[in-house]
ROKEMI-825244 format. One record per atom (N, C-alpha, C, O, CB): residue in one letter; x, y, z. Coordinates in steps of 0.2 Angstrom, whole numbers, padded with zeros to 4 digits, always signed. Glycine has a CB too. Layout:
// residues N
AXYZ
...
// end
This chain:
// residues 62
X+0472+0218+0271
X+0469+0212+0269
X+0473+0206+0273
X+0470+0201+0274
X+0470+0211+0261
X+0480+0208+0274
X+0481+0202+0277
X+0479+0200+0285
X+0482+0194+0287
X+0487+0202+0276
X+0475+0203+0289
X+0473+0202+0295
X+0466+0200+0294
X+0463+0197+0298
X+0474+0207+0300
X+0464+0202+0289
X+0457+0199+0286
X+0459+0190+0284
X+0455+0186+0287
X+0453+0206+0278
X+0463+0187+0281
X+0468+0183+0281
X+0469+0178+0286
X+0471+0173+0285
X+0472+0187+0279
X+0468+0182+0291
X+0474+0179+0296
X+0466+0178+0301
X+0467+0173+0305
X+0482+0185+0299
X+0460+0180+0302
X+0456+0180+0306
X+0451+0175+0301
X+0446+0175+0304
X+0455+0188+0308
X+0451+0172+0296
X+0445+0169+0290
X+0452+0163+0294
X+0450+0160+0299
X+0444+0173+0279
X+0456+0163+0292
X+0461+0157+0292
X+0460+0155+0299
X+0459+0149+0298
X+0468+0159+0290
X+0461+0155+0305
X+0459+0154+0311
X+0451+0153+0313
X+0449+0150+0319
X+0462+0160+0313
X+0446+0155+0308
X+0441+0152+0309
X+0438+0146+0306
X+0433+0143+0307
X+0438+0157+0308
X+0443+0144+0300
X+0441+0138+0297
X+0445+0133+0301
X+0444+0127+0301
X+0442+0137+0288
X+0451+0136+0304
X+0453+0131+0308
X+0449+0127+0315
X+0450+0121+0317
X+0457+0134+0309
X+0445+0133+0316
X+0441+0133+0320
X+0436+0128+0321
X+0434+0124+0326
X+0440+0138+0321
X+0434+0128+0314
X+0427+0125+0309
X+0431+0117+0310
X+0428+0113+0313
X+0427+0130+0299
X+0435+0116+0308
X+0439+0111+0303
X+0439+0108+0312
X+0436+0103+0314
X+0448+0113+0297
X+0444+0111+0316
X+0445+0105+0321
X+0438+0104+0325
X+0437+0098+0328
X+0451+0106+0327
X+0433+0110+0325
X+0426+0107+0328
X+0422+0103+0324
X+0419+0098+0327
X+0421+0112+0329
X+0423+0102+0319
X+0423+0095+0313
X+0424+0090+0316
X+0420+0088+0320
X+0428+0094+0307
X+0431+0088+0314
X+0435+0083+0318
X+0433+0081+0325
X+0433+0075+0326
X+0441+0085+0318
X+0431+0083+0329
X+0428+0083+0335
X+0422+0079+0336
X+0420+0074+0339
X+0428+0089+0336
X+0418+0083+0331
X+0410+0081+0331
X+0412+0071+0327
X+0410+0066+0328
X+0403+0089+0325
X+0415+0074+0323
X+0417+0065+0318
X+0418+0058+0324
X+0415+0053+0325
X+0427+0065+0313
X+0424+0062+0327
X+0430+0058+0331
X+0425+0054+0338
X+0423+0048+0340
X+0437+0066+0335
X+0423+0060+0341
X+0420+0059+0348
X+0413+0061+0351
X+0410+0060+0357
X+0423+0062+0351
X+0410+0064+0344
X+0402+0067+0346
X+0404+0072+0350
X+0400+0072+0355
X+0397+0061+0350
X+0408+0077+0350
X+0409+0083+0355
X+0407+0088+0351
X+0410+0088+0346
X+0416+0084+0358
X+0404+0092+0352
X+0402+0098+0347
X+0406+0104+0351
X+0404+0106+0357
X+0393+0100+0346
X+0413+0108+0349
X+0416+0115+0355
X+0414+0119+0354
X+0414+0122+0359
X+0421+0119+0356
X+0408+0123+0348
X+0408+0127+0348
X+0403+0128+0352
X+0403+0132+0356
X+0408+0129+0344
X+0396+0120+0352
X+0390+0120+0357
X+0393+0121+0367
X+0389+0121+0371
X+0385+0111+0355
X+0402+0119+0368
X+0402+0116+0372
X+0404+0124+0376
X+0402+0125+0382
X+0407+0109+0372
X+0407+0128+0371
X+0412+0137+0374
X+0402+0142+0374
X+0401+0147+0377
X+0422+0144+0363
X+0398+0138+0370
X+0392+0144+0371
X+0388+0141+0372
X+0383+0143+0369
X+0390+0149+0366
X+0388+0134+0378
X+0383+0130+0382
X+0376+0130+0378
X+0371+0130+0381
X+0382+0134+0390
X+0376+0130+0370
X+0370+0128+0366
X+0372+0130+0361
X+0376+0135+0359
X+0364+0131+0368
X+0369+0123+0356
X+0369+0129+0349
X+0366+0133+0345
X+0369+0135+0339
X+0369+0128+0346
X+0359+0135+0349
X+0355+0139+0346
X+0357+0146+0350
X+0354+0151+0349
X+0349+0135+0347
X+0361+0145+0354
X+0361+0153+0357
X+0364+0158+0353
X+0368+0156+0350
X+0366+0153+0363
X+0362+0165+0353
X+0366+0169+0349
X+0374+0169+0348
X+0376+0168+0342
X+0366+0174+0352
X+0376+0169+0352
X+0387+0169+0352
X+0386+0161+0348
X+0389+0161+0342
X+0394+0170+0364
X+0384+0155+0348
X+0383+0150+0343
X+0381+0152+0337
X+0385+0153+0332
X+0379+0145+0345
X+0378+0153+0337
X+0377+0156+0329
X+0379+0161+0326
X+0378+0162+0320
X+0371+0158+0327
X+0383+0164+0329
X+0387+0171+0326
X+0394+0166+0325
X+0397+0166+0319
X+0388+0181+0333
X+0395+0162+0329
X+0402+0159+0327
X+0400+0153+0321
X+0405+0154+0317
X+0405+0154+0334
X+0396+0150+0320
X+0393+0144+0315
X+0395+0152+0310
X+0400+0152+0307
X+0382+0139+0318
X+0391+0156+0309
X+0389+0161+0304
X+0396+0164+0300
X+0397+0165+0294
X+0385+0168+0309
X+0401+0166+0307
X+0405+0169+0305
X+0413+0161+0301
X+0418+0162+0298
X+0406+0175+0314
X+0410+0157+0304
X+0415+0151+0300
X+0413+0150+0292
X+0416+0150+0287
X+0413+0144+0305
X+0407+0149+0294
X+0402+0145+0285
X+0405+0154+0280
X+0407+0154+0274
X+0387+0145+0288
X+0403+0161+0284
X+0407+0164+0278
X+0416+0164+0278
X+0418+0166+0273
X+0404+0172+0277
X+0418+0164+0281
X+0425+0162+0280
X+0428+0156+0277
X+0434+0155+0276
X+0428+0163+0286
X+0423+0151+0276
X+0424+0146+0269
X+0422+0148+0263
X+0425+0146+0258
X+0420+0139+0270
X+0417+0154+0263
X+0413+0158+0255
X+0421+0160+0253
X+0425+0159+0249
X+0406+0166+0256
X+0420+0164+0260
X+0427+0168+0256
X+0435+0165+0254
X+0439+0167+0249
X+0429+0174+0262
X+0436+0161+0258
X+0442+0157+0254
X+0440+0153+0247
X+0444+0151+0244
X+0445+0153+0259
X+0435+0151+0246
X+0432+0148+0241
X+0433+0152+0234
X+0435+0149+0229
X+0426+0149+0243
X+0432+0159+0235
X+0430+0165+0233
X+0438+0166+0233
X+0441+0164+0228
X+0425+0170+0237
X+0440+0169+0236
X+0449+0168+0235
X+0452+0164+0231
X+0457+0165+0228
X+0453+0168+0241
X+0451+0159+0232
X+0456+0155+0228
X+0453+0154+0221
X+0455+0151+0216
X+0458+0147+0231
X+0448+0156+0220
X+0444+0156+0213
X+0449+0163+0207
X+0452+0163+0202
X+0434+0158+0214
X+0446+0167+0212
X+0447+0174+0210
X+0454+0176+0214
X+0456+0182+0213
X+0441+0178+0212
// end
């Protein structure tokens, strides 16, 4: 559990400073590392962030 932990935590980070980013400067990284955002590896990252906020959500509830 705790590398599951440690990999959900690294992705909202991920989430959080591509945030910041898009706010700050209009820069999107995740669109900028998979040259689109509609491309597959963009959406598996968009995918794999959005549930690693469920799931901390879900952790700190429960």
């Amino acid at each position: 559990m705790s590398i599951l932990k440690t990999i959900v935590s690294i992705l909202i980070l991920l989430g959080a400073i591509n945030w910041g980013l898009v706010g700050l400067f209009n820069f999107d990284l995740i669109e900028f590392i998979f040259k689109s955002k509609t491309s597959l590896g963009a959406r598996i990252a968009y995918t794999l962030i959005g549930l690693s906020g469920i799931f901390t959500i879900l952790y700190l509830i429960f």
